[in-house]
N, C-alpha and C positions, 0 to 999 in steps of 0.2 A: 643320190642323196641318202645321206645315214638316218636310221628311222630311231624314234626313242618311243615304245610301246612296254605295255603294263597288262598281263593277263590276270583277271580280278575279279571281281564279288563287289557288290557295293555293299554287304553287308557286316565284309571280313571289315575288324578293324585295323588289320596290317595292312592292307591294302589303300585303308582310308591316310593311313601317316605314310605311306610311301606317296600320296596324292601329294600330300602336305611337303612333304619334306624337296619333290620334284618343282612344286609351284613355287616353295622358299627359292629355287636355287634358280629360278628363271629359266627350269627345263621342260619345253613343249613334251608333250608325251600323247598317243593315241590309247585310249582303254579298249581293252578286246577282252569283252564277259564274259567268261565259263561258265556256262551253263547245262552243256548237253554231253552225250559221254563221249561224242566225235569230239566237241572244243578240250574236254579230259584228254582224250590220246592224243589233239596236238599239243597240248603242255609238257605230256609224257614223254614226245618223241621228241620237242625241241631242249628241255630241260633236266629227263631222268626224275621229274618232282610230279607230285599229285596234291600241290597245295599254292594255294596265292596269298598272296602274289606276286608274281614271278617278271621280274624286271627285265629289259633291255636298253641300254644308251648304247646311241652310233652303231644300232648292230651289236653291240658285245651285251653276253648274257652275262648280268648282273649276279642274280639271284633272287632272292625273297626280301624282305624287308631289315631284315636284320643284317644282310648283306648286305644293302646298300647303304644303311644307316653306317654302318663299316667301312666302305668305301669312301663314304662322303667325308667322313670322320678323317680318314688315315691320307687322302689325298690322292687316292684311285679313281675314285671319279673326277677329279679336274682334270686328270690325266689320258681318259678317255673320251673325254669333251674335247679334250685337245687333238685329236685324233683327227 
């Protein structure tokens, strides 16, 4: 089963409109918080990033929020839904 997970901050507000923008689109998502500097180096090692939040659908890394707002926008993410 392909996972749709969100490494995040409740406090980032990129993180709040990737919430938004996932629940507009009727896509389940698990939040996994950064908080410590182990959950920092797995962001680092799955991503190359040290900021959130940092998206994944079906398994494929997204990006950050601007990323995906791009995605969703250009038709890459129906495409990856579709997967």
């Amino acid at each position: 089963m392909k996972k749709n997970k969100i490494y995040c901050s409740d406090t980032c507000p990129f993180c709040q409109r990737a919430y938004q923008l996932l629940e507009k689109r009727g896509i389940a998502f698990k939040k996994h918080y950064v908080k410590s500097a182990n959950d920092w180096d797995e962001v680092m090692a799955l991503t190359g990033r040290n900021t959130v939040p940092q998206v994944f659908v079906n398994d494929v890394y997204i990006g950050g929020f601007d990323d995906l707002s791009a995605a969703d926008q250009s038709g890459k993410l129906d495409e990856i839904l579709a997967q």
